[in-house]
C-alpha positions as MATLAB code, in Angstrom:
seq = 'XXXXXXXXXXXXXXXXXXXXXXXXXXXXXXXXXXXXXXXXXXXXXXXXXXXXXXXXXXXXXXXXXXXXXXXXXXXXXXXXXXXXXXXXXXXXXXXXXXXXXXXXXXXXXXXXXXXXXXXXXXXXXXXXXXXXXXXXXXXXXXXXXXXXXXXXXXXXXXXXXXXXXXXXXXXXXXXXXXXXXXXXXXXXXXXXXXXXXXXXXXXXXXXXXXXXXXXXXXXXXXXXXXXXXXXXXXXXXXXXXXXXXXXXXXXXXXXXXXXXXXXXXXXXXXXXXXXXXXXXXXXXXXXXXXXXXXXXXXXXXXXXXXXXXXXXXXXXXXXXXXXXXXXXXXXXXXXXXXXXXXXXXXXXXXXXXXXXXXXXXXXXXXXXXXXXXXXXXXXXXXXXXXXXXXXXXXXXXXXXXXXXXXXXXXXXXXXXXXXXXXXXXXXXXXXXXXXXXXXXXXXXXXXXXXXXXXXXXXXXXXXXXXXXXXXXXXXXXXXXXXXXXXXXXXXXXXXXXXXXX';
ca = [
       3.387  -53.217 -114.661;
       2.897  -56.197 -112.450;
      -0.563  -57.745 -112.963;
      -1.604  -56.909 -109.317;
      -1.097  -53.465 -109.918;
      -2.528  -53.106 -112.637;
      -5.891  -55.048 -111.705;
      -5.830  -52.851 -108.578;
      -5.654  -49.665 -110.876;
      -8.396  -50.875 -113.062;
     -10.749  -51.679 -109.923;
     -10.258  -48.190 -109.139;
     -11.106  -46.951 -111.800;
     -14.396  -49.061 -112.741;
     -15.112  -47.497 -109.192;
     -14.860  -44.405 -109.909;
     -16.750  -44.306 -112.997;
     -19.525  -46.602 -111.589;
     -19.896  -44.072 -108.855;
     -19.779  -41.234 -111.341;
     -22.939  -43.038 -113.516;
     -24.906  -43.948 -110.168;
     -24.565  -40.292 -109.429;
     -25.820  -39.165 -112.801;
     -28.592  -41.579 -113.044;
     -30.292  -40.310 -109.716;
     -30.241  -36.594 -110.620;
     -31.972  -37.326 -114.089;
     -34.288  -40.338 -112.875;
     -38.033  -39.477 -112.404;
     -39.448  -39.494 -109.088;
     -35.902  -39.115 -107.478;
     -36.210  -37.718 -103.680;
     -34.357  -34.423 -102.744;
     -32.892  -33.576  -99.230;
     -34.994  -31.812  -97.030;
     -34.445  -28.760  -95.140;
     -33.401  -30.586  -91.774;
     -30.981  -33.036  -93.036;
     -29.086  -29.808  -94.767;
     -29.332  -28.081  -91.321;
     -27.775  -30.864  -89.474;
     -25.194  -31.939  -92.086;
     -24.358  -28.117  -91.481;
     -24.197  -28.132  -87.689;
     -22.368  -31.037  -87.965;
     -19.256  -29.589  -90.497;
     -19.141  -26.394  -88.216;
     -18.785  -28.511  -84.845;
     -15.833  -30.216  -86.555;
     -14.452  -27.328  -87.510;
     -14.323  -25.797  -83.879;
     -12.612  -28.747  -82.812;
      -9.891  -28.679  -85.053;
      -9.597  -24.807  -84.537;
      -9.344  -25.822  -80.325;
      -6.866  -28.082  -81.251;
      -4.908  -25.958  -83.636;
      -5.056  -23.047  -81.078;
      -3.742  -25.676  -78.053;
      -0.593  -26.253  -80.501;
       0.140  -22.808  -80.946;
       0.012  -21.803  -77.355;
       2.283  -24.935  -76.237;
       5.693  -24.510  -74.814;
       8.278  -24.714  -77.765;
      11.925  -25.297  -77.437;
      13.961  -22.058  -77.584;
      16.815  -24.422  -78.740;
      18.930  -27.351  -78.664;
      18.478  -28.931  -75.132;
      19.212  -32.698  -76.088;
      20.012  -34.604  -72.702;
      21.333  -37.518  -72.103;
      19.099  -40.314  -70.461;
      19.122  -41.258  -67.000;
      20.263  -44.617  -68.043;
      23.821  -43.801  -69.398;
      24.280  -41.273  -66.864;
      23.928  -44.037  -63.950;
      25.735  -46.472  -65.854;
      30.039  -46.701  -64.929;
      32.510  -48.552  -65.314;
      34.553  -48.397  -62.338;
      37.972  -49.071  -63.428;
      37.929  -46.535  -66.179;
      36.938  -44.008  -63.666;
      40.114  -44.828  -61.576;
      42.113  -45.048  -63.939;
      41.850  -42.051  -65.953;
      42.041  -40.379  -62.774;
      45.338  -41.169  -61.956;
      47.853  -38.832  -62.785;
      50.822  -41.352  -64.964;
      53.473  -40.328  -66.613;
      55.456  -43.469  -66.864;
      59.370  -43.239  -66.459;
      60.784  -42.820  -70.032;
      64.255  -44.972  -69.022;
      62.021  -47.777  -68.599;
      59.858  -49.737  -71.169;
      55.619  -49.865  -69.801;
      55.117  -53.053  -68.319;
      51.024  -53.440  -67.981;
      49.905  -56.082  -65.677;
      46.577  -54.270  -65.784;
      44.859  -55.321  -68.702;
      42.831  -58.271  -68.215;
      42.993  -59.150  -72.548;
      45.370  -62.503  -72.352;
      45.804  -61.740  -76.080;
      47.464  -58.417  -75.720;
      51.040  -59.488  -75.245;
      51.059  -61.935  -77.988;
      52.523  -64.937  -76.494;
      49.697  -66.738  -76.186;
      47.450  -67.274  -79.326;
      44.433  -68.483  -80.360;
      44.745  -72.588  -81.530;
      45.044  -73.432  -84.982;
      41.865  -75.538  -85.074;
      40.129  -72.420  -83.618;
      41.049  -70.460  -86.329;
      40.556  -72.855  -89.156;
      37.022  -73.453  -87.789;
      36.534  -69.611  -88.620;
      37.726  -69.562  -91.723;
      35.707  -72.749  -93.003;
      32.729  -71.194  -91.354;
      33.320  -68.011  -93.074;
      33.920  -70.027  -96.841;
      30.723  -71.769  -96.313;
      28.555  -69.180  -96.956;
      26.068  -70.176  -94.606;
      26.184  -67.570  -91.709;
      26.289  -64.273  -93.163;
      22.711  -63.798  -92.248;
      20.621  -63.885  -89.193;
      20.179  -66.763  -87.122;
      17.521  -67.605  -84.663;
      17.443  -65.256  -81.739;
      19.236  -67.468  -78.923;
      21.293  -68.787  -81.680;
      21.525  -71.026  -84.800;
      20.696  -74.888  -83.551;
      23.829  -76.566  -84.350;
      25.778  -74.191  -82.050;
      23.714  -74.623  -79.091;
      23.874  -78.583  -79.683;
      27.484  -77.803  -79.561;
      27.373  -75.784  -76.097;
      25.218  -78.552  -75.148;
      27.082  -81.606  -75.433;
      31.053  -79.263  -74.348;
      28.872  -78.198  -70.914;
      27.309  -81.840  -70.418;
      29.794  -81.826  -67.242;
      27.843  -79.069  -65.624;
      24.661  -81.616  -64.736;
      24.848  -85.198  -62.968;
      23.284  -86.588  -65.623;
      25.408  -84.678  -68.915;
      21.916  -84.169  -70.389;
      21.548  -80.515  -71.357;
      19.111  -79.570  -73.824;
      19.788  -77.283  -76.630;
      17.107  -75.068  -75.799;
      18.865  -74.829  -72.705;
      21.216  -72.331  -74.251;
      20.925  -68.957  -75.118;
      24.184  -67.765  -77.032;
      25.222  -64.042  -76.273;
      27.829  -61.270  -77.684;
      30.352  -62.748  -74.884;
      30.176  -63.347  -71.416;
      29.411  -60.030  -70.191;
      26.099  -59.687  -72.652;
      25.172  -62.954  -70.915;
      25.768  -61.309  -67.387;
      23.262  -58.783  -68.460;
      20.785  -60.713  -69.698;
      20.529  -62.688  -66.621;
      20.911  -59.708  -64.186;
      18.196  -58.197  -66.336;
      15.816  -61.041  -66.433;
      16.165  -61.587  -62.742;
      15.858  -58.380  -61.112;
      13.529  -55.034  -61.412;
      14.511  -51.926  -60.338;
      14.082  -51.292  -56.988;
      15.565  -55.142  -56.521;
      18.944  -56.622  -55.353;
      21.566  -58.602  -56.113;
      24.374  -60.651  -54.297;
      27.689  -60.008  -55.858;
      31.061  -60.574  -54.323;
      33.605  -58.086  -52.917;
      36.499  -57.915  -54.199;
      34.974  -58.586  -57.678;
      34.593  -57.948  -60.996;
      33.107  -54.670  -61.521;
      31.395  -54.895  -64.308;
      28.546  -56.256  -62.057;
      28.098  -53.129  -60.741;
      28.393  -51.271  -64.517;
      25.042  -53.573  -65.550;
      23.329  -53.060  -62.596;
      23.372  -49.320  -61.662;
      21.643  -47.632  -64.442;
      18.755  -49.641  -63.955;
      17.925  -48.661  -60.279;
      19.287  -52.520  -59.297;
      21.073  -52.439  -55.967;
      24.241  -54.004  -55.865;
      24.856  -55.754  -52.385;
      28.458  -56.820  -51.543;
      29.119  -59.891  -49.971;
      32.777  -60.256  -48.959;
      35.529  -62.973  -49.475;
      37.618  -63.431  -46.770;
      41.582  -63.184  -47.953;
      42.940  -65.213  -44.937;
      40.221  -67.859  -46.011;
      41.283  -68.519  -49.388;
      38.609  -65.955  -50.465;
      36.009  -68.243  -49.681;
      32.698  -65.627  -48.758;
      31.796  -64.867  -45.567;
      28.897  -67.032  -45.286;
      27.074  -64.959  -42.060;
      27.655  -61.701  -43.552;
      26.112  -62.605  -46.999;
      22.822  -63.752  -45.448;
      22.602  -60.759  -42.954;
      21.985  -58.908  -46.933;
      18.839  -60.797  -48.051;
      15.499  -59.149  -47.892;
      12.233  -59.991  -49.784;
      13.977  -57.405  -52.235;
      16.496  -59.766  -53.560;
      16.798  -61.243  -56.665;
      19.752  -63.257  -57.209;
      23.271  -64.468  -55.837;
      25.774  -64.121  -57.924;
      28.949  -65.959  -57.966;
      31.620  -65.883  -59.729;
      34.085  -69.132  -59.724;
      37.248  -69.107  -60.755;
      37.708  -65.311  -59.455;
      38.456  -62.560  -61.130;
      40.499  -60.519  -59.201;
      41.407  -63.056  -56.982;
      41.954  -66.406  -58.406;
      40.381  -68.273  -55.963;
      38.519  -71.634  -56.795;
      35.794  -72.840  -54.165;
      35.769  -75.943  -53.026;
      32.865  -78.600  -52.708;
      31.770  -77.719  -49.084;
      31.831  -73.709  -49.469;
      29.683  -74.026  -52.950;
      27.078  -76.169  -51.022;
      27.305  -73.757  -48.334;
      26.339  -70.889  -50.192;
      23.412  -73.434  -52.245;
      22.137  -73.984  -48.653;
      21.602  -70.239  -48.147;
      19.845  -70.053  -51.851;
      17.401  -72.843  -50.462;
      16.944  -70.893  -47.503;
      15.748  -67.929  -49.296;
      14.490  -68.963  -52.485;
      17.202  -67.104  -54.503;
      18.230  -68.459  -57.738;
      21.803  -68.247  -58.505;
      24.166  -66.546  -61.492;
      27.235  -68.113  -61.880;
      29.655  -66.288  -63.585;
      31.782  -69.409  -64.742;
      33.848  -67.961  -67.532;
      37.112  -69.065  -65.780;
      35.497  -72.382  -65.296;
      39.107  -74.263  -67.164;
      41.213  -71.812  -65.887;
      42.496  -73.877  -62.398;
      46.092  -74.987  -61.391;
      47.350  -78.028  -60.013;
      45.841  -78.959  -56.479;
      42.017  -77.537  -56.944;
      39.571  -78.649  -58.877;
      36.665  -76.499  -60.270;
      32.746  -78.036  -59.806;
      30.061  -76.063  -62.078;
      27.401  -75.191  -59.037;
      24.694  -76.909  -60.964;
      26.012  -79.533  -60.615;
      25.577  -79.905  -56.912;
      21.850  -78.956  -56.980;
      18.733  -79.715  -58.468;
      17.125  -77.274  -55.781;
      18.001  -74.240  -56.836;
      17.740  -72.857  -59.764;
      21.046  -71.625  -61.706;
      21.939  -69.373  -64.581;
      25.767  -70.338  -65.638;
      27.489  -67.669  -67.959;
      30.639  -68.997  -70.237;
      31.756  -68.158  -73.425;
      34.910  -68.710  -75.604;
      36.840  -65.148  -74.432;
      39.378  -66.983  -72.019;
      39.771  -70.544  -72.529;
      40.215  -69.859  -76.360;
      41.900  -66.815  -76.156;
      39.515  -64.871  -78.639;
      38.111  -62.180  -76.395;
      37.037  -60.004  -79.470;
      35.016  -62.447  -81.198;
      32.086  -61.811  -78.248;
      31.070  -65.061  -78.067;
      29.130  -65.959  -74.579;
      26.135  -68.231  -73.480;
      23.707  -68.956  -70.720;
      23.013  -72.313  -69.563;
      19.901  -72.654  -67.676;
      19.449  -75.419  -65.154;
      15.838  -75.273  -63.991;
      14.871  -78.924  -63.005;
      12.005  -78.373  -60.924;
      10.781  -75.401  -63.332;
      11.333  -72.533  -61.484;
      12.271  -70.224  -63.640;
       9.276  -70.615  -66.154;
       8.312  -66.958  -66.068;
      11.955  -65.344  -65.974;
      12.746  -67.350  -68.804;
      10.111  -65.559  -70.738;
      11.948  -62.602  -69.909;
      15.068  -64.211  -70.854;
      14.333  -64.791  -74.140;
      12.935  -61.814  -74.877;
      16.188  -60.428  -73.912;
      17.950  -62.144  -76.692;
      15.866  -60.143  -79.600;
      17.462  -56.722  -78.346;
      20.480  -57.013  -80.598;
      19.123  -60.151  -82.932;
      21.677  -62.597  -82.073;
      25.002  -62.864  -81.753;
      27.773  -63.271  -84.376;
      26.307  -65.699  -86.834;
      30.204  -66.707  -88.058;
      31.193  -67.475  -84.786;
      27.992  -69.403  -84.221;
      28.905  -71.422  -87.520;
      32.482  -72.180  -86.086;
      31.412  -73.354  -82.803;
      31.082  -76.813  -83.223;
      34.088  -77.363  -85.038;
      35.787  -75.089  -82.653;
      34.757  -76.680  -79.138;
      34.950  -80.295  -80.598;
      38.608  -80.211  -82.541;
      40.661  -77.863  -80.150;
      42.862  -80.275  -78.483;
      43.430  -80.636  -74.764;
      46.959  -80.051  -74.732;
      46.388  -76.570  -76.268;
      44.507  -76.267  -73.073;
      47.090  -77.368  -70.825;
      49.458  -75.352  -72.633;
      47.934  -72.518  -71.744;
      47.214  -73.087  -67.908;
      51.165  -74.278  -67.429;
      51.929  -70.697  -68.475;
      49.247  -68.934  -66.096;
      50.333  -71.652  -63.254;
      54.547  -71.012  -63.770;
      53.909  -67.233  -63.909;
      51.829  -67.494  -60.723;
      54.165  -69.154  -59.482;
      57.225  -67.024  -59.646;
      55.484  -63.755  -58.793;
      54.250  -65.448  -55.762;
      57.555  -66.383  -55.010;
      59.265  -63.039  -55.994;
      57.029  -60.741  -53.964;
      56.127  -62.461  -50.768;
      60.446  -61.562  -50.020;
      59.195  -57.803  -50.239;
      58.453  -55.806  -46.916;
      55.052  -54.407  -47.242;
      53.593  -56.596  -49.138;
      51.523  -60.000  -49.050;
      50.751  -61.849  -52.246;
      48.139  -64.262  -52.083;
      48.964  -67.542  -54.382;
      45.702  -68.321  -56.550;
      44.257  -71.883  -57.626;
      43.055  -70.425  -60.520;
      41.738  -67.886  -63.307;
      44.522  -65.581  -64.492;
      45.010  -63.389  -61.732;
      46.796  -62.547  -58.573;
      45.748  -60.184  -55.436;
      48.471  -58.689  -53.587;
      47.928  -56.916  -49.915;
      49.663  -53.268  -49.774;
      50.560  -52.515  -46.103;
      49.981  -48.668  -46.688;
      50.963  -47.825  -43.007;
      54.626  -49.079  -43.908;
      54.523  -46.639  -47.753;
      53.758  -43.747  -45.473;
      54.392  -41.369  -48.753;
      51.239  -42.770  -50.319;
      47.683  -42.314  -49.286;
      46.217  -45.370  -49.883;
      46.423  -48.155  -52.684;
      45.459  -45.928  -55.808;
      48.316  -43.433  -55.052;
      50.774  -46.344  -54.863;
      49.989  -47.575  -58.287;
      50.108  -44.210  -59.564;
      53.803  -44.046  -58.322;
      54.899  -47.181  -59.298;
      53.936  -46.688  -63.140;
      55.927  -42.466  -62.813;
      58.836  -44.473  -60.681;
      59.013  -48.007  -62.464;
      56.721  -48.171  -65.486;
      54.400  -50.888  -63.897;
      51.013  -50.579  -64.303;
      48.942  -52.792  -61.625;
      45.425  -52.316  -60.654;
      44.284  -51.023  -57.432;
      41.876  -52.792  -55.353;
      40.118  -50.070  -55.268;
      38.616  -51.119  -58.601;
      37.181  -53.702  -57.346;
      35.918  -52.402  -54.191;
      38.561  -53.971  -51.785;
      41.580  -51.290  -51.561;
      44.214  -51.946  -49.622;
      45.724  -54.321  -52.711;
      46.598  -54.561  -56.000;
      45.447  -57.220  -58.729;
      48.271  -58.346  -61.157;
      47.606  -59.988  -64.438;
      49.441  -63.475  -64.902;
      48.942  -63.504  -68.918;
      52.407  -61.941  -69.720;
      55.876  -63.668  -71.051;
      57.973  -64.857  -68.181;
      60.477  -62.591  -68.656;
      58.458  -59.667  -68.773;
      56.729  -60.646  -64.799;
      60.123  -61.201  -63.857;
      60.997  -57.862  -64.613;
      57.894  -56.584  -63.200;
      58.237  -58.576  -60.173;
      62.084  -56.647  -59.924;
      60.752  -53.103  -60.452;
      57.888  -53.951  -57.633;
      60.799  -55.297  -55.268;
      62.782  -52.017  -55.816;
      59.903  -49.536  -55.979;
      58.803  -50.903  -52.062;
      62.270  -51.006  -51.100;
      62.396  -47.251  -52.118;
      59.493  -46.476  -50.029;
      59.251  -48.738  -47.169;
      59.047  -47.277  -43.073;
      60.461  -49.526  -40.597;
      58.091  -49.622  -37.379;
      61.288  -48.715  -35.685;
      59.539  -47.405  -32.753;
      58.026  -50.743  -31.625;
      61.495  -52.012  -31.959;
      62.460  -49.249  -29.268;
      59.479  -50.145  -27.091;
      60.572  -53.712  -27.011;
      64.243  -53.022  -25.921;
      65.058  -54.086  -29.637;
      66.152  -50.701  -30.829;
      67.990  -47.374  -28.777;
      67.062  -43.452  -29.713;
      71.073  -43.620  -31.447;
      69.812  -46.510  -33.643;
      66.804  -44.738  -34.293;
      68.433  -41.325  -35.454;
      71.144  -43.744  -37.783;
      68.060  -45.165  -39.241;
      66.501  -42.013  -39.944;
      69.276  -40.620  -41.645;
      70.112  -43.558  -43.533;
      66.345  -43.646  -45.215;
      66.541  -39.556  -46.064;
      69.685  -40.744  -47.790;
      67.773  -42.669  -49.986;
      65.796  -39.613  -51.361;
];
């Protein structure tokens, strides 16, 4: 028995007995007092006023409602939380077109086609992490030291001065955990936030079940999706917490330029909002743009950027993310309270990822990044140049990300009621699989993912050409109001297009 055990048994038991002889020793010693007749009557009252409490109590139990059986509900949280393109899509009613083989330019995992793969030096940084020994346990909340150092010194390009500090960073299960955190830390329910439309939905997903308002601000397609600047403002109230923006795009590629990010900083000065900059894309831009981290173009405002290995490295399942915070003139001293706090809901992030993190962002080599971007870039390019020959539609060339939009003129597919029901018919007719803007709360397009072997968007671009060729209406009555077209050209037309059917 261990000795402090056993010393707490015998102090017991000296106890006991001690009490047992003091007990003794005053019944048999001479002169000893003896209770008198009120101290037994109150000692009495005392034990029965006890005892009608606890029978009160007992009798309150008894009479309360009971359950008559299992009613287990679900909280109010998960019901209100959605993701939006799940909800879509497993609406749709697809039964792909056996003759041809499912192309899916839907999925948004640049992994999933397996032509491009993580870098050797990524991987090997794994697996030396893993033989180490050293991270199988927990690390410190926002993340062992040496990573953050690591996020530190590969992010120095997001401040004039390169000088981030390690306690800066907060590392996160991937990107999206960091969007949460922020959104969370930022905003209480009954607040808003600023997120772009079209855009990513998962904004929305975080948001939602916490009574957070999601406000859209809109980008403007004919403006290289740049936001419209007078519209965005026209949202802010004393109720908003935070502009978020996200930069390279996700659904639309688009990277902003110098003047339209210190636009929208101007607006955050304005109104005291502190921004979250969704920055995973951040190395994901084509030749001709150039992407600028917003905190870098302010010491004003106070910014939350969220990045993490999932595109860049190509290693979306290892979920790992970070938050850098630039707070210069302190500004976020309280939220960052709440920030941190945030990071001891799941105890970290993946503490063999964390060990590989170094290695990995100091020894993957640049021209595995180029590499990568050629491929997004050519495959860009040749969609682009496929579709914008097809009637109906109006393909917008990106600068960046991994991503393309495309505008559906619905008027001209008159057998299709709006954008959803034309990618439904396009994966029964053709076996392509698109999203529909209405997934990211801009229908009237589809979003296209750029990630897939040449060949493959080639043939997808091919199916696309055929499918709106199938289904396009020529406006042939303007041509007859403008002398172009006679009622005999008009019938031949007519008849020619039920041919097709």
């Amino acid at each position: 028995m261990p000795s402090s055990v056993a010393n707490e048994s015998q102090f017991r038991f000296q106890s006991s007995r001690s009490s047992r002889q003091s007990s003794c020793s005053n019944r048999s010693e001479p002169g000893a007092t003896t209770p008198t007749s009120d101290v037994v009557d109150k000692a009495l009252a005392e034990l029965q006023l006890q005892s009608s409490s606890k029978t009160e109590i007992l009798a309150a139990t008894v009479h309360k409602p009971q359950r008559s059986g299992w009613q287990i509900k679900p909280s109010t949280l998960s019901l209100n939380t959605h993701n939006r393109i799940r909800n879509i899509v497993e609406s749709l009613k697809i039964k792909p077109n056996p003759e041809k083989p499912m192309i899916p330019l839907s999925i948004g995992d640049p992994t999933i086609f397996g032509n491009l793969k993580a870098a050797d030096e990524t991987m090997k940084a794994v697996l030396h992490s893993v033989e180490s020994g050293k991270y199988n346990g927990y690390a410190h909340t926002q993340g062992h030291e040496a990573a953050r150092k690591a996020v530190a010194k590969y992010s120095a390009h997001q401040r004039p001065d390169g000088e981030i500090d390690p306690m800066e960073v907060v590392l996160c299960s991937g990107c999206s955990s960091a969007l949460e955190y922020c959104i969370l830390a930022l905003a209480d329910r009954g607040q808003n936030v600023l997120v772009p439309r079209p855009g990513f939905c998962l904004y929305h997903t975080l948001a939602e079940g916490l009574d957070i308002e999601v406000r859209y601000y809109d980008l403007l397609p004919d403006q290289q999706w740049r936001a419209d600047l007078v519209q965005l403002e026209s949202l802010i109230d004393e109720n908003t917490a935070a502009l978020l923006i996200n930069n390279p795009s996700n659904p639309c590629g688009s990277v902003f330029d110098e003047k339209h990010l210190r636009q929208l900083i101007a607006i955050c000065e304005r109104h005291y909002l502190p921004i979250i900059a969704d920055e995973i894309y951040e190395h994901f831009v084509f030749p001709g743009s150039k992407h600028l981290a917003v905190s870098s173009l302010t010491k004003e405002v106070p910014v939350l950027s969220c990045g993490g290995l999932t595109k860049r490295f190509l290693v979306p399942g290892w979920r790992m993310g970070w938050i850098i915070v630039h707070d210069r003139k302190e500004r976020l001293v309280d939220a960052l309270v709440g920030l941190r706090n945030m990071c001891g809901r799941i105890l970290g992030s993946n503490t063999l990822i964390q060990g590989a993190l170094p290695e990995i962002l100091a020894k993957t080599p640049q021209s595995y990044f180029d590499g990568v971007v050629d491929v997004l870039h050519a495959n860009a390019t040749l969609a682009y140049k496929m579709l914008k020959q097809v009637r109906g539609l109006n393909p917008l060339m990106p600068n960046g990300a991994m991503y393309m939009m495309i505008g559906v003129d619905i008027e001209r597919f008159p057998a299709f009621k709006d954008d959803t029901h034309f990618v439904q018919e396009l994966v029964n007719e053709q076996s392509v699989f698109c999203l529909p803007g209405n997934c990211f709360e801009y229908p009237g397009y589809v979003r296209i993912v750029l990630t897939v072997p040449k060949a493959m968007i080639e043939e997808a671009c091919s199916r696309i050409t055929e499918f709106c060729d199938r289904h396009f209406k020529k406006d042939t009555r303007a041509f007859i109001e403008h002398g172009l077209l006679d009622e005999e050209d008009l019938a031949f037309e007519l008849s020619w297009e039920q041919n097709l059917y």
